[in-house]
C-alpha positions in Angstrom: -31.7 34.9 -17.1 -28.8 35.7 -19.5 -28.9 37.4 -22.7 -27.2 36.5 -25.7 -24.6 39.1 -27.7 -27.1 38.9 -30.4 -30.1 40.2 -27.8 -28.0 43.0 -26.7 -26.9 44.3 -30.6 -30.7 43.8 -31.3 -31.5 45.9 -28.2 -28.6 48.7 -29.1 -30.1 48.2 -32.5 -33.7 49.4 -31.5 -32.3 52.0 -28.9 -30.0 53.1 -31.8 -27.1 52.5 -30.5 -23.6 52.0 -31.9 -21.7 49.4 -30.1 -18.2 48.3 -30.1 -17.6 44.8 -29.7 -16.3 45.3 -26.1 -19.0 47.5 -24.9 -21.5 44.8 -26.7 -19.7 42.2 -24.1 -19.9 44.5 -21.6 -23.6 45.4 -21.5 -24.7 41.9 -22.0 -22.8 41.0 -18.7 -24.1 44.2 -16.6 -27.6 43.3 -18.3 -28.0 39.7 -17.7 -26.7 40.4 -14.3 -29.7 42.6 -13.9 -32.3 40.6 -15.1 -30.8 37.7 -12.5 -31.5 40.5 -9.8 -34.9 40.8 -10.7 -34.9 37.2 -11.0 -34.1 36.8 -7.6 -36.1 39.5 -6.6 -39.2 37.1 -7.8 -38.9 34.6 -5.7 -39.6 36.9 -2.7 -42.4 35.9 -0.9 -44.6 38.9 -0.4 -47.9 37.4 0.0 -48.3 38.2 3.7 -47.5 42.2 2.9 -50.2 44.6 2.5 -50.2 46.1 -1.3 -49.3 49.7 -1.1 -52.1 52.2 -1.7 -49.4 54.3 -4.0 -45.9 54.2 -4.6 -45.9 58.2 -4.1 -45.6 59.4 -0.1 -48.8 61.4 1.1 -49.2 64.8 0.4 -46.9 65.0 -2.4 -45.8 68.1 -3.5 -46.9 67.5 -7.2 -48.1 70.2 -9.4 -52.0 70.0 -10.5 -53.2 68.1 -13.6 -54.7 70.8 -15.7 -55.1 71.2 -19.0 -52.9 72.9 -21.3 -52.7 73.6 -25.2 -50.0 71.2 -26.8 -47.6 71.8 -30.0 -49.4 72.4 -33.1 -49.4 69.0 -34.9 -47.5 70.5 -38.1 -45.0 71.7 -35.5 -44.1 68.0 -35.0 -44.7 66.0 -37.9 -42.1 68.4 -39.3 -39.7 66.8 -36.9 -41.1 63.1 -37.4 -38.4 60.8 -39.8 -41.5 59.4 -41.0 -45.1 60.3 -41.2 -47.8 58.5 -43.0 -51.3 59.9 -42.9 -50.9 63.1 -40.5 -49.1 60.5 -37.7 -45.5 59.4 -36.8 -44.9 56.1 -38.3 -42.5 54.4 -35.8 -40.8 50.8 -36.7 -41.9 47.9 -34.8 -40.5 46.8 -31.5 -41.8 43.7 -31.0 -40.7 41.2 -33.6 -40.4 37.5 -33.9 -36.5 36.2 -34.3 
């Protein structure tokens, strides 16, 4: 699968990102390269392997989930760009082109 300059300025565009026309060429090569990796990596066939009970080893050193107070929600919303209603208001990702 390639990408198209225009994927990868709307993809710097969500991430924010300020591309120069080189680097715009640049990332849509090293991306579409990647995406033919995983293309690739698709057409394994793993249908005779076991799925894996959990990507983690056993008896991983991992801390305990426990509770714990969070950051006062004034706290953040001060630090929001945009709130509406006591909540971040983010801009869509997903959009039709």
């Amino acid at each position: 699968m390639s990408l198209t300059l225009s994927q990868v300025e709307h993809i710097a565009h969500l991430a924010r990102l300020a591309l120069t026309e080189d680097e715009t060429q640049q990332y849509c090569a090293q991306l579409s390269a990647i995406l033919e990796h995983f293309t690739r990596l698709q057409a394994v066939d793993t249908s005779s392997l076991p799925p894996a009970a959990s990507g983690s080893p056993a008896g991983s050193n991992l801390r305990s989930d426990e509770p714990r107070p969070g950051l006062e929600r004034d706290i953040l919303l001060r630090t929001a760009p945009d709130v509406v209603h006591d909540q971040f208001r983010v801009p869509p990702v997903l959009e039709e082109q």
